[in-house]
VMD Tcl script that builds the backbone (N, CA, C; Angstrom):
set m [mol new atoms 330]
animate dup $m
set s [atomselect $m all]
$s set {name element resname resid chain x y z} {
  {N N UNK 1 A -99.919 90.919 84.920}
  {CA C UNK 1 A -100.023 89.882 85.923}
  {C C UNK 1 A -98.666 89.196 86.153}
  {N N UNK 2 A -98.221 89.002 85.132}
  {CA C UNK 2 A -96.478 87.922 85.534}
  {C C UNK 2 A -95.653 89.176 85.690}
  {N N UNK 3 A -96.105 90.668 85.217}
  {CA C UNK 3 A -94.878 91.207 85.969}
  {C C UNK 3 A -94.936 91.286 87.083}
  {N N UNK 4 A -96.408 91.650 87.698}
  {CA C UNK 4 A -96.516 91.901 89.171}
  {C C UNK 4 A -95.961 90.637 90.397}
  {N N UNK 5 A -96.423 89.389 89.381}
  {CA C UNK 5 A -95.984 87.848 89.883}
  {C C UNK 5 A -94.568 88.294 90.243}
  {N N UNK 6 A -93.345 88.197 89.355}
  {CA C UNK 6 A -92.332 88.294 88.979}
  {C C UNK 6 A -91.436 89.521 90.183}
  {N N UNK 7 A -92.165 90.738 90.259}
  {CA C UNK 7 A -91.944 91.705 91.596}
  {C C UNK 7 A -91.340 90.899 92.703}
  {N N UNK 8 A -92.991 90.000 92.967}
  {CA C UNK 8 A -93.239 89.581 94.188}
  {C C UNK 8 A -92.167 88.745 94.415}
  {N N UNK 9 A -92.032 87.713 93.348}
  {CA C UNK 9 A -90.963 86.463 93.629}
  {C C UNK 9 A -89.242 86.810 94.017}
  {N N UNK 10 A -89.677 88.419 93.422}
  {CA C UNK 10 A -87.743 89.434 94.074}
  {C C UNK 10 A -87.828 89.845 95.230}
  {N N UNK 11 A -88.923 90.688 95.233}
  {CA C UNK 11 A -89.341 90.920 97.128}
  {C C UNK 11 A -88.997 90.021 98.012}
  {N N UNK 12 A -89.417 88.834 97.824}
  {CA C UNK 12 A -88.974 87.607 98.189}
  {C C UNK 12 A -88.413 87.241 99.148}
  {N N UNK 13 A -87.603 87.011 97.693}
  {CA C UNK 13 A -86.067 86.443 97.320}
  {C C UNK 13 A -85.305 87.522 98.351}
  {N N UNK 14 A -85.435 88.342 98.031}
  {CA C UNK 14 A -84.140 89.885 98.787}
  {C C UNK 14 A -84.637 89.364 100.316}
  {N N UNK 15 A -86.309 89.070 100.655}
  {CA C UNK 15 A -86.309 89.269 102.358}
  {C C UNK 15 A -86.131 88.309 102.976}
  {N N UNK 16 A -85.852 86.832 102.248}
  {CA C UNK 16 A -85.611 85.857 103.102}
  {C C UNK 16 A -83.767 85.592 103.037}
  {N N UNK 17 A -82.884 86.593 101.834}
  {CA C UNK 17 A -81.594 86.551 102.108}
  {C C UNK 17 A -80.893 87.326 102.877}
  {N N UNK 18 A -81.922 88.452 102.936}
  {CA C UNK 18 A -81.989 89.158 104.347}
  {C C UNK 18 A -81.825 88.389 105.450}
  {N N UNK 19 A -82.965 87.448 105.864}
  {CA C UNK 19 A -82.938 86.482 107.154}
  {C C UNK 19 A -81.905 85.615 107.459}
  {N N UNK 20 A -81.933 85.262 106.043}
  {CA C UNK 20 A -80.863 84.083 106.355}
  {C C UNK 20 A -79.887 84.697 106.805}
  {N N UNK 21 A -79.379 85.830 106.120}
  {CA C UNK 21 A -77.847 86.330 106.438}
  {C C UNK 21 A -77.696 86.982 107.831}
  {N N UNK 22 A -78.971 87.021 108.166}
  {CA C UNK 22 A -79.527 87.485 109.872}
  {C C UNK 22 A -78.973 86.410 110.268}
  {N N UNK 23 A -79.793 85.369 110.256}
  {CA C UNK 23 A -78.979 84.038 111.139}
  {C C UNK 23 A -77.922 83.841 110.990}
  {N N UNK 24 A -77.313 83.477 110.237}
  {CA C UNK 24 A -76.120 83.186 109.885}
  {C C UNK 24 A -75.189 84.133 110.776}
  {N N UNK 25 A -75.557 85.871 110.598}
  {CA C UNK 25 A -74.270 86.020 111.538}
  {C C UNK 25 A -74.793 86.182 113.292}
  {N N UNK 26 A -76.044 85.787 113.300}
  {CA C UNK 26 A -76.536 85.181 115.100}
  {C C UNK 26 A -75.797 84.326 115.300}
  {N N UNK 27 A -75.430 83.094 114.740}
  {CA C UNK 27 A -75.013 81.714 114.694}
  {C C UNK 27 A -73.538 82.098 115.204}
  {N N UNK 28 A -73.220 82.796 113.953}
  {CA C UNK 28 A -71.652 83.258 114.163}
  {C C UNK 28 A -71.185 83.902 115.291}
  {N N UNK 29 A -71.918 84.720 115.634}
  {CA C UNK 29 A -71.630 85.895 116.828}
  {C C UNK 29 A -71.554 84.504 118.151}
  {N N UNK 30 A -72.651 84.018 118.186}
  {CA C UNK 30 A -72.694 82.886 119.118}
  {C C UNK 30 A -71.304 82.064 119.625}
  {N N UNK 31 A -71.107 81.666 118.540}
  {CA C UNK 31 A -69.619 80.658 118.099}
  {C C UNK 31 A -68.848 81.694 118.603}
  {N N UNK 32 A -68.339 82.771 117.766}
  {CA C UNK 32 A -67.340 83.667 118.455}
  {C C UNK 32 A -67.579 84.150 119.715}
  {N N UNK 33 A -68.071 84.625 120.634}
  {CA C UNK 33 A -68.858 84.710 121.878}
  {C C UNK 33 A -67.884 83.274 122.790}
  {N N UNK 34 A -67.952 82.280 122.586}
  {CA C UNK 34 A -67.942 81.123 123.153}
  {C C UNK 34 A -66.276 80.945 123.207}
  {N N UNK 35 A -65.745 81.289 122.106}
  {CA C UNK 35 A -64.432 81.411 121.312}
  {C C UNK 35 A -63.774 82.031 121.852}
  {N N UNK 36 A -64.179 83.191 122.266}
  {CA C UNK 36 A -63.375 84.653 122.766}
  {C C UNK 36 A -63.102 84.253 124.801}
  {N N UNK 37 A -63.911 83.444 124.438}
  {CA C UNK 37 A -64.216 82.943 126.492}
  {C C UNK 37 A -63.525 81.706 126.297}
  {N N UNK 38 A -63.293 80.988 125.474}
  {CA C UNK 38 A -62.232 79.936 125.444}
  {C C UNK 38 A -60.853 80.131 125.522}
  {N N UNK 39 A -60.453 81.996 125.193}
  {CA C UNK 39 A -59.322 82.047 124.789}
  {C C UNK 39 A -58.223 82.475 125.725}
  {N N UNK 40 A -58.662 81.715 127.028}
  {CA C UNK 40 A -57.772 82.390 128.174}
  {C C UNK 40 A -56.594 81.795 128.855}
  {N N UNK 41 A -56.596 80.259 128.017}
  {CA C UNK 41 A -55.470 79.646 128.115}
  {C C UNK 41 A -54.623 79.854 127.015}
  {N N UNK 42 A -53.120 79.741 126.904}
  {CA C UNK 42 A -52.368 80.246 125.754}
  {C C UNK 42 A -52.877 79.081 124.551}
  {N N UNK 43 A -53.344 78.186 124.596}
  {CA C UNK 43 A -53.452 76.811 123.487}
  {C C UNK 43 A -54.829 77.788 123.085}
  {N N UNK 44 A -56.030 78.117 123.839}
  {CA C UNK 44 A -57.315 78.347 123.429}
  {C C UNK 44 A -57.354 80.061 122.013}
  {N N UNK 45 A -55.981 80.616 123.561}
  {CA C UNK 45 A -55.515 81.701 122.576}
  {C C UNK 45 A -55.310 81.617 121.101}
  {N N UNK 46 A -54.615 80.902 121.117}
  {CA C UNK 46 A -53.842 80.310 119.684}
  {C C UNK 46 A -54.981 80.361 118.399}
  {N N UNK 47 A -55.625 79.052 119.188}
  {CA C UNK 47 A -56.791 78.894 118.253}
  {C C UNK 47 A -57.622 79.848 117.905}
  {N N UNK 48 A -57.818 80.363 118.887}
  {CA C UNK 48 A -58.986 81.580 118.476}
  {C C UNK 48 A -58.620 82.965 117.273}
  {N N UNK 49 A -57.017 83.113 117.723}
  {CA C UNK 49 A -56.668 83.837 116.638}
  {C C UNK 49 A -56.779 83.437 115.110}
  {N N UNK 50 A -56.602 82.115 115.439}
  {CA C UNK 50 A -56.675 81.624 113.858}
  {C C UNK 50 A -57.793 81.382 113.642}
  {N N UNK 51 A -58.996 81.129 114.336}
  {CA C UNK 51 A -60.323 80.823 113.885}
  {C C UNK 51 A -60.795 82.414 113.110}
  {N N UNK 52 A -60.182 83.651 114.111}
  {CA C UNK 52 A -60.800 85.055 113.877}
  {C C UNK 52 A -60.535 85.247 112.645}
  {N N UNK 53 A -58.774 85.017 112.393}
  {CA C UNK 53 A -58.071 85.163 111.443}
  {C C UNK 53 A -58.681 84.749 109.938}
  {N N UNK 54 A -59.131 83.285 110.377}
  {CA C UNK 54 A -59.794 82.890 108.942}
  {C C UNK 54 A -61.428 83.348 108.594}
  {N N UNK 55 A -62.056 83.873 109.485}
  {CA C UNK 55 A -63.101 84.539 109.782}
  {C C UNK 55 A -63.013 85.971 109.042}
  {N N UNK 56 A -61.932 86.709 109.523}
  {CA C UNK 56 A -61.738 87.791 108.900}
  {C C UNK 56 A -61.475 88.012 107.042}
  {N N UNK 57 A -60.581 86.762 106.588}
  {CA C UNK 57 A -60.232 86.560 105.819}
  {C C UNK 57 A -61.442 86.288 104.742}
  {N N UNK 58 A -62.255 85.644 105.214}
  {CA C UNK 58 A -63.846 85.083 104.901}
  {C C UNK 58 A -65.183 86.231 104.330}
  {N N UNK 59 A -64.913 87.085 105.386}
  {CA C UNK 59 A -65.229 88.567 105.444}
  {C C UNK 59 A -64.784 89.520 104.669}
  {N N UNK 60 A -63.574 89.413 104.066}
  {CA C UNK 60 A -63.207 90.301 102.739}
  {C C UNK 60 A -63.345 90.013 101.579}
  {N N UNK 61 A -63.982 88.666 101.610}
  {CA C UNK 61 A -64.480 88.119 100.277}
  {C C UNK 61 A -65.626 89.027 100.105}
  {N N UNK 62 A -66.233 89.347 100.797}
  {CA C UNK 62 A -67.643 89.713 100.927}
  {C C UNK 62 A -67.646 91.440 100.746}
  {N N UNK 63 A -66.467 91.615 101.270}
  {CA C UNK 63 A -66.306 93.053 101.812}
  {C C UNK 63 A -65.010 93.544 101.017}
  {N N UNK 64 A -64.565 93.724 99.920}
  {CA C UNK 64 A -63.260 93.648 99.449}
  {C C UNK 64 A -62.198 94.934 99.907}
  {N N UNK 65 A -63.648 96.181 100.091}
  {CA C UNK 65 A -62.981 97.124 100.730}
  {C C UNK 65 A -62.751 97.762 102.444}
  {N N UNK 66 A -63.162 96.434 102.778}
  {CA C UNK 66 A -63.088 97.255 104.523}
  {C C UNK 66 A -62.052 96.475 104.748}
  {N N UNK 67 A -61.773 97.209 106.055}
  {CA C UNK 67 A -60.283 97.099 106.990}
  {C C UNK 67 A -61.014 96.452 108.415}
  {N N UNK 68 A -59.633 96.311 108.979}
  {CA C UNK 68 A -59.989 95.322 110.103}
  {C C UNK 68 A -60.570 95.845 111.148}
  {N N UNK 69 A -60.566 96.991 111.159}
  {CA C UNK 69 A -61.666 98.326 112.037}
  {C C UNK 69 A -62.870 97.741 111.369}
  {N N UNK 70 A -63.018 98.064 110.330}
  {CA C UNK 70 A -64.454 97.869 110.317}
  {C C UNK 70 A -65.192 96.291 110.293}
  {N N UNK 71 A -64.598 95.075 110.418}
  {CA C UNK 71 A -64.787 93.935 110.604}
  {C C UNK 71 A -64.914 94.242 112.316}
  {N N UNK 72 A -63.804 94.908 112.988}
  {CA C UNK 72 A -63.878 94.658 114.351}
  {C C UNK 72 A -65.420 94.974 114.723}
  {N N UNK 73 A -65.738 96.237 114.392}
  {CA C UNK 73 A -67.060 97.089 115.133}
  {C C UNK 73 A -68.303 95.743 113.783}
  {N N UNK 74 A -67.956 95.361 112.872}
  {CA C UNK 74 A -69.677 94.371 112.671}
  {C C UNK 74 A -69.604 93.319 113.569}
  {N N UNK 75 A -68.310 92.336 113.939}
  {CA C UNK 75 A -68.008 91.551 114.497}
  {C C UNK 75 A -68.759 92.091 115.973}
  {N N UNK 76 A -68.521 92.779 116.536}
  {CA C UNK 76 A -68.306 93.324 118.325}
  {C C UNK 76 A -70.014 93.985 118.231}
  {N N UNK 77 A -70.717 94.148 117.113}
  {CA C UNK 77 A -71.948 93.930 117.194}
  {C C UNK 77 A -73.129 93.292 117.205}
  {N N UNK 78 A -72.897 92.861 118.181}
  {CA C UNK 78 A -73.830 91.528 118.800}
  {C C UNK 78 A -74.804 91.950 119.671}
  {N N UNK 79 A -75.953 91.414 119.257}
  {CA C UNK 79 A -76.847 91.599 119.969}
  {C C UNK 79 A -77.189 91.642 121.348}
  {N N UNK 80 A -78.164 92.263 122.611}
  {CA C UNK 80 A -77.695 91.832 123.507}
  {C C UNK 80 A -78.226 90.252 124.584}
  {N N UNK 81 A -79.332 89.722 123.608}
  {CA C UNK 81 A -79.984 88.912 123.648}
  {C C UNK 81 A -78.845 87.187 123.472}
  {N N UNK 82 A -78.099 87.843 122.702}
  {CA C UNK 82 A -77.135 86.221 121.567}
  {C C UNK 82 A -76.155 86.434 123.237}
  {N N UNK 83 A -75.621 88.008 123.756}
  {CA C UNK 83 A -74.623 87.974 124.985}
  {C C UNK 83 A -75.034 87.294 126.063}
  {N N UNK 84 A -76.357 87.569 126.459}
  {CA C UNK 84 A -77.086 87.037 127.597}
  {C C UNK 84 A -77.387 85.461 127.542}
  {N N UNK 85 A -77.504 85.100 125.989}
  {CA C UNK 85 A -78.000 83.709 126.313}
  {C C UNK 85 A -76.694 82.883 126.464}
  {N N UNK 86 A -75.301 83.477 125.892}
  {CA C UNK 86 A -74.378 82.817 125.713}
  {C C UNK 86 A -73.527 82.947 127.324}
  {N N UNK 87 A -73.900 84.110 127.923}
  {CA C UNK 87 A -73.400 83.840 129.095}
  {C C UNK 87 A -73.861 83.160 129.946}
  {N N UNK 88 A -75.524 82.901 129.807}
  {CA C UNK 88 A -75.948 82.322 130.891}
  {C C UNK 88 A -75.798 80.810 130.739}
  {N N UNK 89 A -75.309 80.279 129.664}
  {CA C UNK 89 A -74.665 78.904 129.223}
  {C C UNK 89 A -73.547 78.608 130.174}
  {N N UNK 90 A -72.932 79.420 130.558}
  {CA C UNK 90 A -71.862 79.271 130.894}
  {C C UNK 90 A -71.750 78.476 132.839}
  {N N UNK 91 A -71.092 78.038 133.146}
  {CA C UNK 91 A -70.875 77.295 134.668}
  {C C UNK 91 A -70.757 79.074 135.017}
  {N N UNK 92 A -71.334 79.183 136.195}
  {CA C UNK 92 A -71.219 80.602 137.091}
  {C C UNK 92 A -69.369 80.474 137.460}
  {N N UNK 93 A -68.832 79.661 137.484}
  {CA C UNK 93 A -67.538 79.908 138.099}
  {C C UNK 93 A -66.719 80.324 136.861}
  {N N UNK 94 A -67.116 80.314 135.701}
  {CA C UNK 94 A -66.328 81.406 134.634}
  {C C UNK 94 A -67.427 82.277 133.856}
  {N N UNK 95 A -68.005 82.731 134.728}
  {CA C UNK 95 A -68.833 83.763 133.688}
  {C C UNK 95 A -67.930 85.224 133.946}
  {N N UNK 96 A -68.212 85.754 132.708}
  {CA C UNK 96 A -67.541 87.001 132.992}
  {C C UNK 96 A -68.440 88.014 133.702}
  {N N UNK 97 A -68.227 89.127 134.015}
  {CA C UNK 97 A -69.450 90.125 134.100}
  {C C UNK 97 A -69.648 91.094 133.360}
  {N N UNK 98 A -70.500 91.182 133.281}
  {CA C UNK 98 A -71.491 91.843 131.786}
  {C C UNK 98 A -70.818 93.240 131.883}
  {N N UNK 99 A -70.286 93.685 132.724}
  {CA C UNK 99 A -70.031 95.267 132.644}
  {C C UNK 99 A -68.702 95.183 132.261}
  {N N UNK 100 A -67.346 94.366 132.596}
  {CA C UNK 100 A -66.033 93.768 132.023}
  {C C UNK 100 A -66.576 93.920 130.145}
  {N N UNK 101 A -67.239 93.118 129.517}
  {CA C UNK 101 A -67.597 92.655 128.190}
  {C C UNK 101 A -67.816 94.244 127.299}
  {N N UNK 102 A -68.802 94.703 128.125}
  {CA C UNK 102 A -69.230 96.095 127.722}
  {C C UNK 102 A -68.185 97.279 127.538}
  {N N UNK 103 A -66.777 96.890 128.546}
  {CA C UNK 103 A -65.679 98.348 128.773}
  {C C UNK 103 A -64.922 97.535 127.566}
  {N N UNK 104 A -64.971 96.165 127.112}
  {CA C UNK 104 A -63.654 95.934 126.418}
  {C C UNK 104 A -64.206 95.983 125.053}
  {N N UNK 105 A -65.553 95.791 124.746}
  {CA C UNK 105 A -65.970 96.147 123.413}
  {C C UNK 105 A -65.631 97.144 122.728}
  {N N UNK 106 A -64.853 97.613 121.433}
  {CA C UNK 106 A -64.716 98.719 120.925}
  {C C UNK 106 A -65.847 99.635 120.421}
  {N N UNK 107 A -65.266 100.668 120.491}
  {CA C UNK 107 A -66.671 101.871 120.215}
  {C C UNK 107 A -66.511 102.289 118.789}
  {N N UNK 108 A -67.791 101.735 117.998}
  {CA C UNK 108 A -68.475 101.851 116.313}
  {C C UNK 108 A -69.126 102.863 116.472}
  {N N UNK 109 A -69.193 103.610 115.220}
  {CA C UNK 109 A -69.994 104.472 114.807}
  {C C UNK 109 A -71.075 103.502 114.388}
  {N N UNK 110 A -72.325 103.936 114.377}
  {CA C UNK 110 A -73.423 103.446 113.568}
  {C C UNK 110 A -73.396 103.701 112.023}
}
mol reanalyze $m
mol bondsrecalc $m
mol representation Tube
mol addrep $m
């Protein structure tokens, strides 16, 4: 009985750090999304490199062995639901168009 208890309480544990870490990089993708469309003045530029920069940096804690290829393609995988809601946030007089976003995204292997 407490081992089967004990299973359950790991099952858990693993599927809600699953979720969380789901949100967490929705949240993120969001923020960067917003970031990357901020960055079209040279000041917004600036920032954004260094926001990515420390982002990336953040990401090899986690990841000790990937390269910045492979941060690019988890990063540039965003859902297309988090793209749509974040564009339609946007004033129509700077939205980008969805087919622009799609040619400049880099191409990941799965």
């Amino acid at each position: 009985m407490v081992a089967k208890l004990s299973t359950e309480i790991t099952a858990n544990t693993i599927k809600h750090k699953k979720e969380i870490k789901k949100t967490i990089s929705k949240i993120k993708a969001k923020a960067r999304l917003k970031r990357m469309i901020t960055m079209l003045p040279f000041a917004g530029a600036a920032a954004g490199i260094y926001f990515e920069e420390s982002e990336f940096q953040e990401w090899l804690l986690d990841n000790p062995d990937g390269t910045r290829s492979d941060y690019l393609c988890e990063i540039t995988d965003i859902p297309s639901e988090i793209l749509d809601e974040v564009i339609n946030e946007l004033p129509q007089s700077i939205k980008p168009n969805k087919k622009l976003i799609e040619t400049i995204s880099p191409k990941c292997q799965k």
